[in-house]
C-alpha positions in Angstrom: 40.5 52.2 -56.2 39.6 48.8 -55.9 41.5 45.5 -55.9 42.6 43.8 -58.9 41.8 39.9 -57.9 40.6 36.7 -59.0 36.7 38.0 -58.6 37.4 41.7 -60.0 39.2 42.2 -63.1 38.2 46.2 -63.2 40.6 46.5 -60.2 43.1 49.0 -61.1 45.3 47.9 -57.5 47.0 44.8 -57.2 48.1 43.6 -53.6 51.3 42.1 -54.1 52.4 41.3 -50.5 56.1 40.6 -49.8 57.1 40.3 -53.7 59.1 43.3 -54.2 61.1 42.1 -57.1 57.7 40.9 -58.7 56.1 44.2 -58.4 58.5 46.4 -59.7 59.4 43.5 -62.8 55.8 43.6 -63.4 55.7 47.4 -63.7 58.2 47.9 -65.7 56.5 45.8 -67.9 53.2 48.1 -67.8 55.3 50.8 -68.7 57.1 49.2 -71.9 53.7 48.3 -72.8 52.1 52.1 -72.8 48.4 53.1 -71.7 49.3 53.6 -68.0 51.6 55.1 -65.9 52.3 52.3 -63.4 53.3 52.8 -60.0 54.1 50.7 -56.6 55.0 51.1 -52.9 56.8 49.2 -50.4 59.2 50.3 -47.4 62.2 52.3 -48.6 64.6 49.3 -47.3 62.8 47.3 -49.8 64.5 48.6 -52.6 67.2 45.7 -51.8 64.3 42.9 -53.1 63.3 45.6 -56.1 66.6 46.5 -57.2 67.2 44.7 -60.3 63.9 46.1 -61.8 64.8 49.3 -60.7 68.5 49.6 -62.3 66.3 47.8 -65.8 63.8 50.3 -65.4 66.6 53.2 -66.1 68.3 51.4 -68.5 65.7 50.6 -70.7 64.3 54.4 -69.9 60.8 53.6 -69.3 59.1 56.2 -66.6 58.4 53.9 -63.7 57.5 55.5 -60.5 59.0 53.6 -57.1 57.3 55.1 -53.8 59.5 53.8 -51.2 58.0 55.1 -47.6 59.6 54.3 -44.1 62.8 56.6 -45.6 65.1 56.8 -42.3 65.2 55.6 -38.5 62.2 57.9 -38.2 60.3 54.1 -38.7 61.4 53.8 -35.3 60.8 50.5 -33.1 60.9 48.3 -36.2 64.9 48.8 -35.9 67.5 48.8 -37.6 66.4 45.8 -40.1 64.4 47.7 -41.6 65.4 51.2 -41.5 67.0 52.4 -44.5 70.4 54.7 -44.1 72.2 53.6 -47.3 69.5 53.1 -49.6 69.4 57.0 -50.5 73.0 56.7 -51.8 71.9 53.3 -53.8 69.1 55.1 -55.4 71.1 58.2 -56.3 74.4 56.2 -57.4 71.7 54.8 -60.5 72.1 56.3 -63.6 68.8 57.6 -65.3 66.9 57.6 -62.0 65.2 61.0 -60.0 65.6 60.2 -56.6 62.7 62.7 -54.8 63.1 63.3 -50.9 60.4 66.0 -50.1 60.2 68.1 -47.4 56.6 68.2 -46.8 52.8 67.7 -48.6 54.0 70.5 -51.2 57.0 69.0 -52.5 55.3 65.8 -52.3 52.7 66.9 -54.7 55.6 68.6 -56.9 57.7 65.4 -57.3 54.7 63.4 -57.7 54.1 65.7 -60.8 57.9 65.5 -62.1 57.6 61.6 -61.7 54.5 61.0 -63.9 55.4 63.9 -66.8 59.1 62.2 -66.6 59.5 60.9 -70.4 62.3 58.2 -70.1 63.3 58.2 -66.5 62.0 56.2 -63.4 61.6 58.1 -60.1 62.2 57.3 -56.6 59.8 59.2 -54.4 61.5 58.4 -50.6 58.9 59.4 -48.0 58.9 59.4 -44.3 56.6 57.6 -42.0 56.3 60.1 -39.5 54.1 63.2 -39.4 55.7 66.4 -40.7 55.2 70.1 -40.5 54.7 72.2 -44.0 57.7 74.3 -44.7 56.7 75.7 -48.0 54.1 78.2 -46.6 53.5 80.4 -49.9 52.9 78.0 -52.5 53.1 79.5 -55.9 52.3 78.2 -59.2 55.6 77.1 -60.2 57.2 73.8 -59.1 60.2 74.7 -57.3 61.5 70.8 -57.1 61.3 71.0 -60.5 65.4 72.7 -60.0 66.0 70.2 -57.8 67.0 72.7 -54.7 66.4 76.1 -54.5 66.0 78.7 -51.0 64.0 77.9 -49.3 64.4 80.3 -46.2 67.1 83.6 -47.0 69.9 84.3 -44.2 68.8 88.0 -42.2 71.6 90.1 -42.4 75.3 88.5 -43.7 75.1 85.0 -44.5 77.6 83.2 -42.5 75.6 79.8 -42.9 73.8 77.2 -45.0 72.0 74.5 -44.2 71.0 72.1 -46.8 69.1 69.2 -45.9 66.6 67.2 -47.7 62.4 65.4 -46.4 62.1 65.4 -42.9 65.0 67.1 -42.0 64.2 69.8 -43.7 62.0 71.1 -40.6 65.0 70.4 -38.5 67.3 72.9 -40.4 64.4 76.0 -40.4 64.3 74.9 -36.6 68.4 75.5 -36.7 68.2 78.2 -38.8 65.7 79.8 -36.0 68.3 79.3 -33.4 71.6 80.4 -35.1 69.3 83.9 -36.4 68.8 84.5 -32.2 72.4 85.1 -32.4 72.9 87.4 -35.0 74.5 84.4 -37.6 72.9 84.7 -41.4 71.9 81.3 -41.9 69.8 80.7 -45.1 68.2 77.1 -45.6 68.4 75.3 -48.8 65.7 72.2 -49.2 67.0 69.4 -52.5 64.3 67.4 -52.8 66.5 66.3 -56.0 70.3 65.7 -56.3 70.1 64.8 -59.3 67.5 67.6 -60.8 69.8 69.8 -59.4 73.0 68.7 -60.8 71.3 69.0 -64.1 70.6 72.8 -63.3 73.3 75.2 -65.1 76.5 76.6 -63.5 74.7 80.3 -62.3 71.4 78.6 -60.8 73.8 76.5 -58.8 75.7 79.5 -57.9 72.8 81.4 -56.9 71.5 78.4 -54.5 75.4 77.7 -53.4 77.1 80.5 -53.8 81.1 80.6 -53.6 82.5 81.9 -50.5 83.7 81.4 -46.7 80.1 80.0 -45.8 79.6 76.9 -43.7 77.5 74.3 -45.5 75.9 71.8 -43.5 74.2 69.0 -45.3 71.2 67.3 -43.4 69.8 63.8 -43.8 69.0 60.7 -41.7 71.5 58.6 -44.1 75.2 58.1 -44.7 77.0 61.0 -45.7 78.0 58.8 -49.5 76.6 61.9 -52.5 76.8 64.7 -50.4 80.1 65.7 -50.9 80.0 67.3 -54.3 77.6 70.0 -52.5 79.5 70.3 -48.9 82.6 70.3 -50.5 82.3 71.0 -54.1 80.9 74.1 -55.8 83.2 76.1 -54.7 83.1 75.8 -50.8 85.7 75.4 -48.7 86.6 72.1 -47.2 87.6 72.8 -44.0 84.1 74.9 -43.1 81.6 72.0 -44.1 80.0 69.2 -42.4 77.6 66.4 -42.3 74.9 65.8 -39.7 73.5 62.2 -40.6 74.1 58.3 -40.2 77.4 56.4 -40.2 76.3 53.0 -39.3 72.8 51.2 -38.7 69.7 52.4 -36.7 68.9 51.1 -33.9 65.2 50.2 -31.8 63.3 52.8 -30.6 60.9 55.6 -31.1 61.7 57.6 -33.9 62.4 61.0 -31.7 64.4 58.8 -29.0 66.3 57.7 -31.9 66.7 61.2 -33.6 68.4 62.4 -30.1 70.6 59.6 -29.7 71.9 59.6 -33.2 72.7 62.9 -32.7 70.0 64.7 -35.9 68.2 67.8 -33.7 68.0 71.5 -34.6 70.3 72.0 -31.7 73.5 69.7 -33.0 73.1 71.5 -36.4 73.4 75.0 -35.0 76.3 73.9 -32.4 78.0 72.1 -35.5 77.4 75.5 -37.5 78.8 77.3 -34.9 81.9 76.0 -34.3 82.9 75.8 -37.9 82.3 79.7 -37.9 
């Protein structure tokens, strides 16, 4: 696409520099008018300047579409200014507002779909900066984030353990999953691309994704722990067998794996966390 400016008015792309609050305003606007389906990007901390349009945009129910990029410490050396840990839980805490985290190119392409066929509710799509492994090798016709979460790797044997995580941590929890399987624990993976698409699912889909029982549940994302409770703990789990690998204060300055490590989000803390909860 080209640029929208003063010498091209076919330009269907408008460079809107550090104007957050503008951009999003002037989308919503687009998207009260009709004959487009308007969309804008920025850095998922940036949500702070775009806010007010945002919370308008669900409660007037128009279908704008918010891709916020840069989702977690994985941004790395631009510290923690910019790297976004409560901005998840801002988006989600919105009424009338799809907050996408994919796992990968597939459930990229899937949430993209649900954001622009999305009659009277803006989306969130939260994407990472770094690169990222595909985790949904069989891709089928149907659009599984369309549920919101659903398996997406089944425990061998009894299933002692599950790991749900959402976007890039995803891989980290099939990587878990891997290790915890060398020992002889059932651990299936659940990805949720979509609290909220999830929530709206009936009581036996749930069930079938989070079944009642003695099963750890370990929730996985590189933000605060604020929404994830009502799948650790509710559902039907048990309290005192759940946990949350994540963020409880600010990022900090570094390369995005040295800053995995040290904020303690790998494949191994999840399966020793798993463990010891057995």
């Amino acid at each position: 696409m080209s640029a929208f400016d003063i010498d091209n008015r076919a330009g269907r792309y408008v460079y809107w520099g550090i104007r957050e609050h503008g951009m999003a305003s002037a989308m919503n606007g687009m998207a009260l008018h009709g004959g487009m389906r308007p969309y804008g990007g920025t850095f998922m901390c940036f949500t702070d300047y775009a806010r007010p349009a945002m919370r308008l945009a669900a409660l007037m129910k128009v279908p704008t579409v918010f891709v916020m990029t840069h989702d977690s410490i994985g941004l790395g050396e631009d510290g923690p200014t910019h790297q976004p840990v409560e901005h998840l839980a801002i988006s989600r805490a919105t009424p009338n507002t799809y907050v996408f985290r994919p796992a990968d190119a597939v459930e990229t392409a899937e949430a993209w779909e649900l954001a622009f066929t999305s009659p009277k509710t803006p989306s969130v799509l939260a994407l990472s900066r770094q690169n990222l492994p595909t985790v949904r090798l069989s891709h089928k016709s149907a659009n599984l984030s369309a549920r919101g979460a659903y398996v997406l790797a089944e425990a061998t044997g009894k299933r002692e353990v599950i790991l749900i995580a959402t976007g890039s941590e995803v891989s980290l929890a099939i990587e878990a999953r891997d290790m915890l399987q060398e020992k002889g624990i059932g651990t299936r993976v659940v990805s949720m691309p979509c609290m909220e698409l999830f929530a709206a699912q009936d009581e036996r889909y749930r069930r079938s994704v989070l079944p009642a029982g003695s099963a750890v549940r370990v929730g996985i994302e590189a933000g605060i722990r604020q929404g994830w409770d009502q799948w650790l703990l509710g559902e039907r789990a048990r309290a005192n067998r759940s946990a949350f690998i994540g963020m409880s204060g600010f990022g900090a300055s570094a390369p995005a794996g040295t800053l995995f490590e040290h904020f303690g989000i790998t494949a191994k803390a999840v399966a020793s966390c798993a463990e010891e909860l057995r």
